[in-house]
C-alpha positions in Angstrom: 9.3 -5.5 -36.4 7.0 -2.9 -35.7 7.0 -0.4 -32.6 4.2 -2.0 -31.4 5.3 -5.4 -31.3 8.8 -4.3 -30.3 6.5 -2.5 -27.2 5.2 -5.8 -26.4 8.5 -7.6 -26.4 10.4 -5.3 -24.3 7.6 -5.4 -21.5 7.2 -9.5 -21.5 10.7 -9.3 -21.6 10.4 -7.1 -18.1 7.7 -9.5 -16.7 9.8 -12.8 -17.0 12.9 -11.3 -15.5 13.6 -12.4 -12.3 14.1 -8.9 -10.7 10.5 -7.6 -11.6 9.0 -11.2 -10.1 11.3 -10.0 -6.9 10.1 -6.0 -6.8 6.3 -7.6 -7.2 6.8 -10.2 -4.8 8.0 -7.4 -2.3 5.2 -4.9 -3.1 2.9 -7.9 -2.4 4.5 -8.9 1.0 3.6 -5.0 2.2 0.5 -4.0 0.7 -1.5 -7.4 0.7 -1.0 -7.6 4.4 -1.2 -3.9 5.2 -4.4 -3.6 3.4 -5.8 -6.3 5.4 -5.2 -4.9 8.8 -6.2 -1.5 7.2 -9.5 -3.2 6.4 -9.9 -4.7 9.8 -9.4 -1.8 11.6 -12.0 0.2 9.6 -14.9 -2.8 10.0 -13.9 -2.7 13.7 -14.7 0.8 13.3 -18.3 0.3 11.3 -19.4 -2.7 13.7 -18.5 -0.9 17.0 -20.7 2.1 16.0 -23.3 -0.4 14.6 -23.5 -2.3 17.9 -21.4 -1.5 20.5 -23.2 2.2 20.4 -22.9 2.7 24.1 -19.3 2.3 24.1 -18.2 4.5 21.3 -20.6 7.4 23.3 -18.9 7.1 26.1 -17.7 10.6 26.8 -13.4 10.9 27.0 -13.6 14.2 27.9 -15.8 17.0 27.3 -18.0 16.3 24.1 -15.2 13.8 23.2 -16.1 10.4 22.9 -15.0 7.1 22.0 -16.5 7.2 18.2 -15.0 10.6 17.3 -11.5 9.4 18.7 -11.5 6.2 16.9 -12.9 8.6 13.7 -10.2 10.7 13.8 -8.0 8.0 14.1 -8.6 6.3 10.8 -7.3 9.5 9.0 -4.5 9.4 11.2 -3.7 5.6 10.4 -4.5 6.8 6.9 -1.4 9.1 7.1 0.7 6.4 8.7 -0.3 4.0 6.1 0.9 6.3 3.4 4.1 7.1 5.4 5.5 4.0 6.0 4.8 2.7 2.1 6.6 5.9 1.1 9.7 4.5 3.4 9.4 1.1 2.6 9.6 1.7 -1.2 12.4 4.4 -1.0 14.5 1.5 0.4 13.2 -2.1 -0.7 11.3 -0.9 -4.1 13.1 1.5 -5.7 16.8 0.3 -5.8 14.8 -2.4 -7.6 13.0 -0.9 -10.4 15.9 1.9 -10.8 17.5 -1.5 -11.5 15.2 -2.5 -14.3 15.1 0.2 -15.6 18.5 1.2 -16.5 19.3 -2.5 -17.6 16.1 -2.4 -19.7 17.5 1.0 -20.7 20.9 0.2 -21.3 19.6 -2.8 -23.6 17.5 -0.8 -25.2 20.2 2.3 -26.8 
């Protein structure tokens, strides 16, 4: 067998085992639905400054308005985004594939 096909083997073997279907069905249940309400709240963004342009100038306070606070607030759901996946895989995600990995390892020496 050649280190190519061995390659090839040892990663279908990964995708049919039941704990990688688990760690991609978990990464799925966060991000699919994360992304979507990421997405949302960025077109709410576009359309409201598209057509709801009198609302988004409304001054807050000073030269603040609406528009720059809801701006400034996609980098800071940007942040929180990033945050929380950094938490959730520390503690659903990477037991997991440290998991994997050393049974693929330990199979594997």
């Amino acid at each position: 067998m050649t280190a190519r096909q061995h390659d090839s083997s040892v990663y279908e073997e990964i995708q049919a085992n039941d704990q990688f279907q688990e760690l991609k069905r978990r990464f799925r249940a966060w991000a699919f639905p994360m992304t979507a309400a990421f997405l949302a709240w960025y077109l709410l963004y576009v359309i409201m400054s598209a057509w709801a342009r009198d609302f988004m100038g409304t001054k807050v306070f000073g030269n603040i308005n609406v528009a720059l606070i809801f701006g400034l607030l996609q980098f800071v759901s940007t942040f929180g985004i990033a945050w929380a996946y950094s938490r959730f895989a520390e503690k659903k995600l990477d037991p997991l594939a440290d998991e994997i990995r050393h049974g693929i390892e330990g199979k594997n020496e």
